[in-house]
PDB file with SEQRES, HELIX, SHEET and CRYST1 records, atoms N, CA, C and O in Angstrom:
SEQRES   1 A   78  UNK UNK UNK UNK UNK UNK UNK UNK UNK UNK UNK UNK UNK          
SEQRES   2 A   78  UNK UNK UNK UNK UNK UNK UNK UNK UNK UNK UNK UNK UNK          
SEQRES   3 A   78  UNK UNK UNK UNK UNK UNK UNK UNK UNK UNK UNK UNK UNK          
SEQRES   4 A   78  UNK UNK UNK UNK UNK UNK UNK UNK UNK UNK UNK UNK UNK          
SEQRES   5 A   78  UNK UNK UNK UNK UNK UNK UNK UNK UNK UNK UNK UNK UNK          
SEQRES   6 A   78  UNK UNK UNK UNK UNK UNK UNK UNK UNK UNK UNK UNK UNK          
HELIX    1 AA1 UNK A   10  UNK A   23  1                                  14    
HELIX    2 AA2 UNK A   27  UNK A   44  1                                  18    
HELIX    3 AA3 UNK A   52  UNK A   56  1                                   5    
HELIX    4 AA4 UNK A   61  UNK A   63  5                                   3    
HELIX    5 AA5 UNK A   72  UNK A   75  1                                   4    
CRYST1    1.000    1.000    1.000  90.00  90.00  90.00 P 1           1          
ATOM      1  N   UNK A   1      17.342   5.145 -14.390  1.00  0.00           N  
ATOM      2  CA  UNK A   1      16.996   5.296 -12.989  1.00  0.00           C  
ATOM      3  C   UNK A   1      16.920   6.765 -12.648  1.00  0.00           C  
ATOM      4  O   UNK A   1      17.617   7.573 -13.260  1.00  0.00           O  
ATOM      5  N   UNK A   2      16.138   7.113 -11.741  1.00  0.00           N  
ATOM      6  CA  UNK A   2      16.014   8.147 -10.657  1.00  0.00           C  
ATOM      7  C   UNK A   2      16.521   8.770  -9.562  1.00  0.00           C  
ATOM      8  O   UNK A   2      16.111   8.526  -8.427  1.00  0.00           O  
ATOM      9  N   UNK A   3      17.390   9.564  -9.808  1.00  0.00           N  
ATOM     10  CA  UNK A   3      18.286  10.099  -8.429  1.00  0.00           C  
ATOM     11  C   UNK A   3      17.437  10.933  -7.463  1.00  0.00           C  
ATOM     12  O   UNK A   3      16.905  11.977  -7.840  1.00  0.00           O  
ATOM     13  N   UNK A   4      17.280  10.328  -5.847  1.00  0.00           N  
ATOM     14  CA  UNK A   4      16.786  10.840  -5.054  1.00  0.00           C  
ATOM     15  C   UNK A   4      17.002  10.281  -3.866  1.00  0.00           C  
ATOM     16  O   UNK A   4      17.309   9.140  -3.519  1.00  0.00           O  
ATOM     17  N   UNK A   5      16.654  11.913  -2.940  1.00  0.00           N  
ATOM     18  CA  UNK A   5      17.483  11.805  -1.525  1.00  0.00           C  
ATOM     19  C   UNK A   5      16.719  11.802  -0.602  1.00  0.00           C  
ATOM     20  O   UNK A   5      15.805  12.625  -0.556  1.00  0.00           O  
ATOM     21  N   UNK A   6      16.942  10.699   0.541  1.00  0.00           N  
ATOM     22  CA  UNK A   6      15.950  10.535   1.509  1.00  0.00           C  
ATOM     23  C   UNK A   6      16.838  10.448   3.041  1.00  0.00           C  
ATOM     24  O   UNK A   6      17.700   9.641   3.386  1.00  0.00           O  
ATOM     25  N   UNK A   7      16.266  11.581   3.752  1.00  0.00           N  
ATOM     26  CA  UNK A   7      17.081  11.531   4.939  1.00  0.00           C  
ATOM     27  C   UNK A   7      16.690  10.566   6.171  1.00  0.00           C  
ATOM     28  O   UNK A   7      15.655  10.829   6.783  1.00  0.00           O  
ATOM     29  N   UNK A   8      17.269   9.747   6.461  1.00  0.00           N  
ATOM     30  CA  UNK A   8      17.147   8.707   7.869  1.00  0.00           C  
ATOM     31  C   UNK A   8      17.710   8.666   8.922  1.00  0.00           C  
ATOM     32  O   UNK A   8      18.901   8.963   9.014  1.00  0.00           O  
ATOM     33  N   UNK A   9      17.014   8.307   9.902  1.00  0.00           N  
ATOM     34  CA  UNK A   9      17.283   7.905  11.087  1.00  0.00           C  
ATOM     35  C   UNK A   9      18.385   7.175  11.210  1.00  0.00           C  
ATOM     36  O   UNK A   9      18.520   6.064  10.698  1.00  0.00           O  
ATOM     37  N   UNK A  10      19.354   7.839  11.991  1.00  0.00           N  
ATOM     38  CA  UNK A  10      21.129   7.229  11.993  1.00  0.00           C  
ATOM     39  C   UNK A  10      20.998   5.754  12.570  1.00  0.00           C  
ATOM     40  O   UNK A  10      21.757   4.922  12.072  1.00  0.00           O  
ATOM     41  N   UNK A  11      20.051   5.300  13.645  1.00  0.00           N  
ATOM     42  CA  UNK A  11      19.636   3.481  13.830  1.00  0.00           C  
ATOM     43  C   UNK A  11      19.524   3.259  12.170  1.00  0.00           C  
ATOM     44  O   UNK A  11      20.342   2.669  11.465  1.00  0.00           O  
ATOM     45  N   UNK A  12      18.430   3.823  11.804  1.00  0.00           N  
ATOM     46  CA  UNK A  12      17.952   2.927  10.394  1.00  0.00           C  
ATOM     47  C   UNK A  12      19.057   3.059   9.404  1.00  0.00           C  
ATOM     48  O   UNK A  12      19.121   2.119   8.611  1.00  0.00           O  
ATOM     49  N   UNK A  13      19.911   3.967   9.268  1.00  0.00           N  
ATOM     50  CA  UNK A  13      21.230   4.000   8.361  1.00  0.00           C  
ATOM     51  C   UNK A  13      22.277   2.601   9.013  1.00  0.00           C  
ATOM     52  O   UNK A  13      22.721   1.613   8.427  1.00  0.00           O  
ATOM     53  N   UNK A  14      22.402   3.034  10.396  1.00  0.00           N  
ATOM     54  CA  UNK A  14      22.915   1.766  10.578  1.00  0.00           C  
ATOM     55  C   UNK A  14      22.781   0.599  10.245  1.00  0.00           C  
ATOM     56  O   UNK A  14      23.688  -0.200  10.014  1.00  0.00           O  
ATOM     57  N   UNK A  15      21.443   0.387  10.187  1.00  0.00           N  
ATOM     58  CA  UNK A  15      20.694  -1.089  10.228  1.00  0.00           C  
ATOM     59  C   UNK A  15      20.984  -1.138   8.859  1.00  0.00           C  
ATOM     60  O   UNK A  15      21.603  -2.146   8.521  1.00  0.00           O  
ATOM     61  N   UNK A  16      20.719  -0.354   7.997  1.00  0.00           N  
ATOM     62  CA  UNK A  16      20.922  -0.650   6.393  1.00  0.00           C  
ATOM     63  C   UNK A  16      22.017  -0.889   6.206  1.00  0.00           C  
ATOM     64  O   UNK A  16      22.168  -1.899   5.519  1.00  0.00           O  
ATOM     65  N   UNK A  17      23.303  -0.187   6.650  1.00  0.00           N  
ATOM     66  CA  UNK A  17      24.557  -0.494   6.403  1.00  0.00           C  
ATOM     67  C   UNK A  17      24.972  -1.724   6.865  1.00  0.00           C  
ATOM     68  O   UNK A  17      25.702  -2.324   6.075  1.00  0.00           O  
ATOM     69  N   UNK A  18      24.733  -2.274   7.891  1.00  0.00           N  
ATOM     70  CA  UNK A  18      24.877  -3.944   8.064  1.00  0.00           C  
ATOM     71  C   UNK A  18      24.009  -4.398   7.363  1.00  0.00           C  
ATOM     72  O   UNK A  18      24.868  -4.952   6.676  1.00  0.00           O  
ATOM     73  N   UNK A  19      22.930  -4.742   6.794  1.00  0.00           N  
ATOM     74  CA  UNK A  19      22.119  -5.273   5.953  1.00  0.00           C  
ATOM     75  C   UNK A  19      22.889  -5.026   5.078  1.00  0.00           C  
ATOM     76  O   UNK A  19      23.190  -6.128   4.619  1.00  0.00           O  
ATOM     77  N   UNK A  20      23.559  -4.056   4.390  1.00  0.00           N  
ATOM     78  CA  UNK A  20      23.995  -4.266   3.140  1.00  0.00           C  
ATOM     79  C   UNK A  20      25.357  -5.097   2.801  1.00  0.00           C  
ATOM     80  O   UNK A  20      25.547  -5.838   1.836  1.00  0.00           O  
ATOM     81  N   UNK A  21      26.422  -4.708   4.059  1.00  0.00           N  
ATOM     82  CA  UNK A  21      27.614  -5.832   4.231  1.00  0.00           C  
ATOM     83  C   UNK A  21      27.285  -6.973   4.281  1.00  0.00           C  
ATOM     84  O   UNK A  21      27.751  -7.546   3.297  1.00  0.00           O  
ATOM     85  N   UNK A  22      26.361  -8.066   5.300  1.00  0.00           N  
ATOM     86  CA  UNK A  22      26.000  -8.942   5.279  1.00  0.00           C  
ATOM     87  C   UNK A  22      25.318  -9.337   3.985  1.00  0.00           C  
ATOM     88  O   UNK A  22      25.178 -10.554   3.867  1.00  0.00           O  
ATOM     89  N   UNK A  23      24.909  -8.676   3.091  1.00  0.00           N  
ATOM     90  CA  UNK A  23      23.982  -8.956   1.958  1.00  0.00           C  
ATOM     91  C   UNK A  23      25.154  -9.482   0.875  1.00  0.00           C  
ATOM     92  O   UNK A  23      25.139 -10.444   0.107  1.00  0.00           O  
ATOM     93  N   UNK A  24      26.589  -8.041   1.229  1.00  0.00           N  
ATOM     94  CA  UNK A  24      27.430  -8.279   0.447  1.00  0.00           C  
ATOM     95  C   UNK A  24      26.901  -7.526  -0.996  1.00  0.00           C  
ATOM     96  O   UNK A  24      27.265  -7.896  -2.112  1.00  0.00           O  
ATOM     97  N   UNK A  25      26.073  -6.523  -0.765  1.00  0.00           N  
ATOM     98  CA  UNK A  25      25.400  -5.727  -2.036  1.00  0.00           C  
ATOM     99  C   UNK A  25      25.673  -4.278  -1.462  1.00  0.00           C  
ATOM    100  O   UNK A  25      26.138  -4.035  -0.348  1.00  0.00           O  
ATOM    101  N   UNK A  26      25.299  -3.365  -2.421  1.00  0.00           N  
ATOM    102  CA  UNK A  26      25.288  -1.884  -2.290  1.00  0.00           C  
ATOM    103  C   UNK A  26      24.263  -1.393  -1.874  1.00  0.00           C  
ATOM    104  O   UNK A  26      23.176  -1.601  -2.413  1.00  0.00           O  
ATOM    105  N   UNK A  27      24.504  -0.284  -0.326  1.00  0.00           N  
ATOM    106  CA  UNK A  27      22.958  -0.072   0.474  1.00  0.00           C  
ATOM    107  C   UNK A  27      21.782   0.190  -0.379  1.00  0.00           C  
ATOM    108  O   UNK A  27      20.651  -0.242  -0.155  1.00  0.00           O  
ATOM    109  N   UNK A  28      22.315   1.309  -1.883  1.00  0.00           N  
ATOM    110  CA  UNK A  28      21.308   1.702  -3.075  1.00  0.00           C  
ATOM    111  C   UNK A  28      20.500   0.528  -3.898  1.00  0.00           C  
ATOM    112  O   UNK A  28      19.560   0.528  -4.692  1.00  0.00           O  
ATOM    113  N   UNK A  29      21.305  -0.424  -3.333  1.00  0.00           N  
ATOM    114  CA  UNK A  29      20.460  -1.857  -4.357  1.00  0.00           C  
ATOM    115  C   UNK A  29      19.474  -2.433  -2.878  1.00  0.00           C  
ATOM    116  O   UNK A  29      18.255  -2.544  -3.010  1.00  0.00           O  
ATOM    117  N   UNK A  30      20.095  -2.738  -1.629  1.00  0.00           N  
ATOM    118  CA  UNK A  30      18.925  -3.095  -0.408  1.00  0.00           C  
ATOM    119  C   UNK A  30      17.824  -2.252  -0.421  1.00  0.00           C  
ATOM    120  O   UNK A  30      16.704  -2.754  -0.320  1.00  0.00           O  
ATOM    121  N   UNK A  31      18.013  -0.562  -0.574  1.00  0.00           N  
ATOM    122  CA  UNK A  31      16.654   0.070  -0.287  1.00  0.00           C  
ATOM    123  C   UNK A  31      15.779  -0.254  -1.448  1.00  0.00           C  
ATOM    124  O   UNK A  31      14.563  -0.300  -1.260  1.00  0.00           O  
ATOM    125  N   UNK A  32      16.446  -0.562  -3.031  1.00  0.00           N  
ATOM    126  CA  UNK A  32      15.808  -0.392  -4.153  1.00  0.00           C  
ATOM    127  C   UNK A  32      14.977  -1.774  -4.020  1.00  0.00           C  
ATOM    128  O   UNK A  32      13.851  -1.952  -4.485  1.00  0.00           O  
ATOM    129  N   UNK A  33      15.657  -2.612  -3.381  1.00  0.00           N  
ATOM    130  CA  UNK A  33      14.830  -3.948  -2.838  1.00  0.00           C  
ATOM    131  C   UNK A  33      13.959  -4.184  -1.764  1.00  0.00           C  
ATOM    132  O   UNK A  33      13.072  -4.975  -2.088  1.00  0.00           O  
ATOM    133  N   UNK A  34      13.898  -3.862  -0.819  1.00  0.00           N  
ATOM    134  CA  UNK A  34      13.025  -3.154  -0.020  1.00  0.00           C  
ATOM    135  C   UNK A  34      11.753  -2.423  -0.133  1.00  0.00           C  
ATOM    136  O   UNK A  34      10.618  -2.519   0.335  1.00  0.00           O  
ATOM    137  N   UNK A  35      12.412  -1.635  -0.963  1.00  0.00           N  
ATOM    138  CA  UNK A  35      11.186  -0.811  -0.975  1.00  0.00           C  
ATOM    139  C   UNK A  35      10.151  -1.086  -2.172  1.00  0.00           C  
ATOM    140  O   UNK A  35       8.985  -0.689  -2.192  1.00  0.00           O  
ATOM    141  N   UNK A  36      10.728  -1.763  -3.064  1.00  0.00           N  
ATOM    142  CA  UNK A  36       9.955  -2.864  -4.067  1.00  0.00           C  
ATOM    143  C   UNK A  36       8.962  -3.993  -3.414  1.00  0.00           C  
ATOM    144  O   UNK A  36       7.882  -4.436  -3.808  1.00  0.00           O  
ATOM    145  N   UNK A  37       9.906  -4.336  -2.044  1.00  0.00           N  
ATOM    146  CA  UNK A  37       8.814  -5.674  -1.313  1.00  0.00           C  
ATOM    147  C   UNK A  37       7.435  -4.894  -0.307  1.00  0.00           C  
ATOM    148  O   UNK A  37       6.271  -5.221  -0.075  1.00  0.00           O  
ATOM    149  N   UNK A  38       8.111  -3.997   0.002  1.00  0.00           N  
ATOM    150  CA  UNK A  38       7.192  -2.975   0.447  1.00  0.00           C  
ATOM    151  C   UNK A  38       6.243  -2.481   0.206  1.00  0.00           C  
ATOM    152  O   UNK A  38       5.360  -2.436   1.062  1.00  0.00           O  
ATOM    153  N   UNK A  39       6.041  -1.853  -1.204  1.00  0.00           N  
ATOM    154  CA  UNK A  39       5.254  -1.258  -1.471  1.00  0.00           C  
ATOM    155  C   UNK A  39       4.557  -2.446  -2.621  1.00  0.00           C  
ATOM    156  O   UNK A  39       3.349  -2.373  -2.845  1.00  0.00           O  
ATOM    157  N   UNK A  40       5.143  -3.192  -3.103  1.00  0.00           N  
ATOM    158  CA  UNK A  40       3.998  -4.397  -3.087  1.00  0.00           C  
ATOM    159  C   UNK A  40       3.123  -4.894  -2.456  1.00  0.00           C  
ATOM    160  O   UNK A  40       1.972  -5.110  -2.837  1.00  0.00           O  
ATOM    161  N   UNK A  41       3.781  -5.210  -1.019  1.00  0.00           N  
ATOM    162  CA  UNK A  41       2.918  -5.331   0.002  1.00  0.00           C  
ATOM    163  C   UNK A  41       1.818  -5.025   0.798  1.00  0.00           C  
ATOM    164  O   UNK A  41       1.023  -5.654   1.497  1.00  0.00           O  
ATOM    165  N   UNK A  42       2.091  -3.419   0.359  1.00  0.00           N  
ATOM    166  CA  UNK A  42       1.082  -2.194   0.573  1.00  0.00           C  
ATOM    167  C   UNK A  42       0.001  -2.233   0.216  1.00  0.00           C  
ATOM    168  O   UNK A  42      -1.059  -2.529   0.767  1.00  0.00           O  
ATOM    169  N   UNK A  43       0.517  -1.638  -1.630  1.00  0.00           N  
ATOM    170  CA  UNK A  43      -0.637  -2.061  -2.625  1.00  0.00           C  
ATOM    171  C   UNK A  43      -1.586  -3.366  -2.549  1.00  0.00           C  
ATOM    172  O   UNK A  43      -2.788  -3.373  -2.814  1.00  0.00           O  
ATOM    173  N   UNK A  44      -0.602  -4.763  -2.023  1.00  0.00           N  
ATOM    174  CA  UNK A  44      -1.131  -5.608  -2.332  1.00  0.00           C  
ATOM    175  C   UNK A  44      -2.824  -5.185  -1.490  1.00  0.00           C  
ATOM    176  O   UNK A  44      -3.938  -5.009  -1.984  1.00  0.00           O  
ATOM    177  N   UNK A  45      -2.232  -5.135   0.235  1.00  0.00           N  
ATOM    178  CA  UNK A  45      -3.255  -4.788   1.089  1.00  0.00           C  
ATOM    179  C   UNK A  45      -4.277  -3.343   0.651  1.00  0.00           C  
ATOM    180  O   UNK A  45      -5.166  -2.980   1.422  1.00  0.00           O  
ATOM    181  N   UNK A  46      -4.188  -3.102   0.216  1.00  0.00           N  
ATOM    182  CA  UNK A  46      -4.949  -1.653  -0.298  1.00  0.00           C  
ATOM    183  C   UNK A  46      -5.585  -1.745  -1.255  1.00  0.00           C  
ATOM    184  O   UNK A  46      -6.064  -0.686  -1.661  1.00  0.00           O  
ATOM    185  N   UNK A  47      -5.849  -2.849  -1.950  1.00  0.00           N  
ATOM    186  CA  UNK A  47      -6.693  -3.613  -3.466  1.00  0.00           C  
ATOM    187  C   UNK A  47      -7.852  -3.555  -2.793  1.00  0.00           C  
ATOM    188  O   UNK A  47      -7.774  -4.252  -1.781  1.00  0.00           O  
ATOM    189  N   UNK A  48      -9.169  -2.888  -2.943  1.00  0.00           N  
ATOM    190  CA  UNK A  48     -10.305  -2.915  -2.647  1.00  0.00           C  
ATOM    191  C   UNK A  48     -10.992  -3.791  -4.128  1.00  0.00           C  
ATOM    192  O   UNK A  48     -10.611  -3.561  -5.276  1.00  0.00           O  
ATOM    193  N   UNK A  49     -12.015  -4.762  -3.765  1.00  0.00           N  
ATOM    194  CA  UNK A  49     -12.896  -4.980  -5.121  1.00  0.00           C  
ATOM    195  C   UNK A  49     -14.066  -4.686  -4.635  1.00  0.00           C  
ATOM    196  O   UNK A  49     -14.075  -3.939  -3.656  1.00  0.00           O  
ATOM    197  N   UNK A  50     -15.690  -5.306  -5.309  1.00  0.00           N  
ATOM    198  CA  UNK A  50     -16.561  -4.573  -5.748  1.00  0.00           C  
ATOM    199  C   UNK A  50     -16.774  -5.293  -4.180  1.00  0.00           C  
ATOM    200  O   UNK A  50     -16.496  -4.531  -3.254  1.00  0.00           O  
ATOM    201  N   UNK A  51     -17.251  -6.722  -3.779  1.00  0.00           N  
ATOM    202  CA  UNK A  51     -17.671  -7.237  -2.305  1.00  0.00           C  
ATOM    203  C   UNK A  51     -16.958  -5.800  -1.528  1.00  0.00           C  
ATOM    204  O   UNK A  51     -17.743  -4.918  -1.181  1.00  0.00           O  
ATOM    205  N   UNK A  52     -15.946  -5.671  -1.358  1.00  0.00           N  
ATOM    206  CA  UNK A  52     -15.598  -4.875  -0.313  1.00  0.00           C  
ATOM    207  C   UNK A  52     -16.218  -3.591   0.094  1.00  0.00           C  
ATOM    208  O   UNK A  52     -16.346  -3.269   1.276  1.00  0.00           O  
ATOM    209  N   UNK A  53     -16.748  -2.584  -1.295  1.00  0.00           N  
ATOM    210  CA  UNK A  53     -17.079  -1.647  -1.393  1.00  0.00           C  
ATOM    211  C   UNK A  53     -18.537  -2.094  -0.658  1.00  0.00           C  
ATOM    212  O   UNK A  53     -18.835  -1.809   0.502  1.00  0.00           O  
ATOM    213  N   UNK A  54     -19.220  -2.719  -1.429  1.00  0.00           N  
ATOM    214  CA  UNK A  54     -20.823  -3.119  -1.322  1.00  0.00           C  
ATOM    215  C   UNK A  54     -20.875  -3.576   0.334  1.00  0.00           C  
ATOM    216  O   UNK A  54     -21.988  -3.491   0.852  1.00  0.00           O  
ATOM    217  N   UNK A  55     -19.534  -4.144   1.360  1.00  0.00           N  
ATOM    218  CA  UNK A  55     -19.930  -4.286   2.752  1.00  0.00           C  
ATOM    219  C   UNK A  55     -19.982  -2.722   3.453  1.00  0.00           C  
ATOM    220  O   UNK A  55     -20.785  -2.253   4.259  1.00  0.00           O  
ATOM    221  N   UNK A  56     -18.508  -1.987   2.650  1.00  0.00           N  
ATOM    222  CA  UNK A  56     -18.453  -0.734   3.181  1.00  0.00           C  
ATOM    223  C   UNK A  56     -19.648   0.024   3.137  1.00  0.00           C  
ATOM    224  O   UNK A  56     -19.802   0.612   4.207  1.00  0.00           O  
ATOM    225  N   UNK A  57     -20.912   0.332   2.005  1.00  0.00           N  
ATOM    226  CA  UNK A  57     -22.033   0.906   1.685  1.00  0.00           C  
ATOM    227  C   UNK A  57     -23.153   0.126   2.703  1.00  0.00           C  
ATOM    228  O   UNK A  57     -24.129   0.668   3.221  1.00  0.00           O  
ATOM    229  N   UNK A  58     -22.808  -1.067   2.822  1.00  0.00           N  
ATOM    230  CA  UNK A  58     -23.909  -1.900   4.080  1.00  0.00           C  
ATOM    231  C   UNK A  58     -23.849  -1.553   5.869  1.00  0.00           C  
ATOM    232  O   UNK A  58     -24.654  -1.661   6.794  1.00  0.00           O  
ATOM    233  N   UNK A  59     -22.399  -1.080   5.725  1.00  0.00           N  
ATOM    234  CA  UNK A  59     -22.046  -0.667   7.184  1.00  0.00           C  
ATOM    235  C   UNK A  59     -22.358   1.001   7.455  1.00  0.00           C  
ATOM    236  O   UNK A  59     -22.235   1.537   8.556  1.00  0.00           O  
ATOM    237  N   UNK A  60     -22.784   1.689   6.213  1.00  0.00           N  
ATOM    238  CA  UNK A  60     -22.996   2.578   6.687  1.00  0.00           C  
ATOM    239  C   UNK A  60     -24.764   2.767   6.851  1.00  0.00           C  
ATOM    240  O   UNK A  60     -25.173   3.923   6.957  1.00  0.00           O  
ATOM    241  N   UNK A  61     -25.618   1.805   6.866  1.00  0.00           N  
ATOM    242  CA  UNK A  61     -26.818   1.409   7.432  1.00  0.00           C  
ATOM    243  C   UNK A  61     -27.981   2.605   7.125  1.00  0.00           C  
ATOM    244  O   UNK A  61     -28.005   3.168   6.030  1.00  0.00           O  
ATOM    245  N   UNK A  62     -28.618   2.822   7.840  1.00  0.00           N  
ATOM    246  CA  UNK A  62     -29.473   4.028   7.754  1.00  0.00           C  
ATOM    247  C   UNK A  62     -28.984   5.255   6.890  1.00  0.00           C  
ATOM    248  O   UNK A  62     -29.784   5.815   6.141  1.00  0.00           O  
ATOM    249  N   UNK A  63     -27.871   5.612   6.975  1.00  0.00           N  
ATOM    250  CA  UNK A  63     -27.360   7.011   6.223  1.00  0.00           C  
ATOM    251  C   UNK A  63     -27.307   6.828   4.634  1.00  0.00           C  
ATOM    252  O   UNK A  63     -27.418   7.807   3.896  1.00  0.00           O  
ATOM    253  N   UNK A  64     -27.134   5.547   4.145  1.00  0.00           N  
ATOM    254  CA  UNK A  64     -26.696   4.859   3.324  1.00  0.00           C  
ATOM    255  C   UNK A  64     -27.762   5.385   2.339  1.00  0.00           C  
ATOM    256  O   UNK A  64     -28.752   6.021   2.701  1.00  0.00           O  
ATOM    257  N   UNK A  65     -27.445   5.035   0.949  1.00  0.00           N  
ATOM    258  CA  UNK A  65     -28.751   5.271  -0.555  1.00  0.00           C  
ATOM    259  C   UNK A  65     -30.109   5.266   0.333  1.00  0.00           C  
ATOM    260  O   UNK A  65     -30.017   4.559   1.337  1.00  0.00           O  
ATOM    261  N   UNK A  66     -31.373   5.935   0.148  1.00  0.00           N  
ATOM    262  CA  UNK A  66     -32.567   4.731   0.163  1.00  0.00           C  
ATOM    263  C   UNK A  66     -32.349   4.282  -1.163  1.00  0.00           C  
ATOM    264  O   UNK A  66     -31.769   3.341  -0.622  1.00  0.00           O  
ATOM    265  N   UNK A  67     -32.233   4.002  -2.556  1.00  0.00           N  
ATOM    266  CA  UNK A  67     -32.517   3.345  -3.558  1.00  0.00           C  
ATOM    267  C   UNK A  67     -31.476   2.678  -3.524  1.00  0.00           C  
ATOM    268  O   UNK A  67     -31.106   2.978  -4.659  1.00  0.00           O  
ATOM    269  N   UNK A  68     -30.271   1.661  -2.963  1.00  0.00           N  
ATOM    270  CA  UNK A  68     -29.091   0.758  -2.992  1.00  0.00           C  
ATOM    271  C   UNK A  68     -29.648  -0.207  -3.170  1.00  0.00           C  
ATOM    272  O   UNK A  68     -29.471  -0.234  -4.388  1.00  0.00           O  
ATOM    273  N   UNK A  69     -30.268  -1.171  -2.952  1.00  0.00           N  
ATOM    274  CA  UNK A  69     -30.898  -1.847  -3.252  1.00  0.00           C  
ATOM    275  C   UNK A  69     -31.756  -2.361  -4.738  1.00  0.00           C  
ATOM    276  O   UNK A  69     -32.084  -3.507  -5.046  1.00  0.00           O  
ATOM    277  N   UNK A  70     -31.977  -1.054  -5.514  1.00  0.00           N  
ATOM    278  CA  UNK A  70     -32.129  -0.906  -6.636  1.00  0.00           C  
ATOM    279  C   UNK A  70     -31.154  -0.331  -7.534  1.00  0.00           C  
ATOM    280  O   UNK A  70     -31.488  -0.536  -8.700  1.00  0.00           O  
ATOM    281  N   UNK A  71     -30.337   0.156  -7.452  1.00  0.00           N  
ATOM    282  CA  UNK A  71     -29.161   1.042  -7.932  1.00  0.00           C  
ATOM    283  C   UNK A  71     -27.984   0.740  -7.639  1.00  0.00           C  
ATOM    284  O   UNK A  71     -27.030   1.518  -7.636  1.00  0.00           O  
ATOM    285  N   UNK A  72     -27.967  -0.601  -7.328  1.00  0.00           N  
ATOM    286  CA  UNK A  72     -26.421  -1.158  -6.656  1.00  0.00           C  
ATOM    287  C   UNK A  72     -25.791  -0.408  -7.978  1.00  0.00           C  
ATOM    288  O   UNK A  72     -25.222   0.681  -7.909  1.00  0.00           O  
ATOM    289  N   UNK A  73     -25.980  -1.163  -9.207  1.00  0.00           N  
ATOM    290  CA  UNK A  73     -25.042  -1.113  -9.528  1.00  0.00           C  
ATOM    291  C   UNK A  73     -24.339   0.671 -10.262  1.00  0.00           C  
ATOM    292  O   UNK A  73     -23.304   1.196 -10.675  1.00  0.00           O  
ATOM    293  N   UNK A  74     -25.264   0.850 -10.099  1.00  0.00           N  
ATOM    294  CA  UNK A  74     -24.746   2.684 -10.357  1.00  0.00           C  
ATOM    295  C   UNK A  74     -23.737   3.034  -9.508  1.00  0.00           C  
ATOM    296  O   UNK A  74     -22.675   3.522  -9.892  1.00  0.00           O  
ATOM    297  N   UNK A  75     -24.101   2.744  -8.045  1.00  0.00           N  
ATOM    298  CA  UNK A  75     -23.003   2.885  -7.089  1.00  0.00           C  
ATOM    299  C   UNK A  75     -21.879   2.140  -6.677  1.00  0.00           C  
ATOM    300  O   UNK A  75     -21.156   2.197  -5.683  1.00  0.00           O  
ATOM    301  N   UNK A  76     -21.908   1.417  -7.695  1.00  0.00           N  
ATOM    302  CA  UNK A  76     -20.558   0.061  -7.152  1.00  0.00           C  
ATOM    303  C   UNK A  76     -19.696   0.910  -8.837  1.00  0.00           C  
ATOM    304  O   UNK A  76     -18.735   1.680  -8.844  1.00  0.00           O  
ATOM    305  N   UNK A  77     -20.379   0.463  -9.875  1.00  0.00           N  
ATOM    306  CA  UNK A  77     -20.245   1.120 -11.251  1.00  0.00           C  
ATOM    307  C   UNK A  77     -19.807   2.632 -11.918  1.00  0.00           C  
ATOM    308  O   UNK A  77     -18.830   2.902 -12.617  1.00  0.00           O  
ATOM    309  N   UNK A  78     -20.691   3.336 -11.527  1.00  0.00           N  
ATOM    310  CA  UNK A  78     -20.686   4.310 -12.149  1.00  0.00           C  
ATOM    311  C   UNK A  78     -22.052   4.765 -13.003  1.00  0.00           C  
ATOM    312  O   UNK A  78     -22.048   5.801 -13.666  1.00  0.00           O  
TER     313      UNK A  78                                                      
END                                                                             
């Protein structure tokens, strides 16, 4: 593991410190859990695939490729 220090908001220390009595665990194991559901969560929402890109390139309309239409896939691709 990784030792590192993160300074908080004395509510949110609070709140962790009852979260962690009630948990009946150590506050270092709630944040390490937490912030695991968290940033899953994140990532999960932040997964772009190829549909998504190809609406984003459609919404930008006029400004957009003239050749997209022929070259999708260069620009979805590479």
């Amino acid at each position: 593991m990784i030792r590192t220090q993160v300074y908080l908001p004395e509510d949110l220390y609070q709140e962790l410190r009852l979260l962690a009595r009630r948990e009946e665990q150590p506050a270092a194991k709630v944040i390490r859990d937490l912030l695991k559901t968290g940033l899953k969560k994140r990532v999960k929402s932040k997964k772009r695939n190829a549909g998504d890109l190809l609406l984003e390139i459609a919404k930008i309309g006029a400004r957009g490729p003239k050749d997209l239409s022929v070259n999708h896939d260069k620009y979805l691709y590479g």
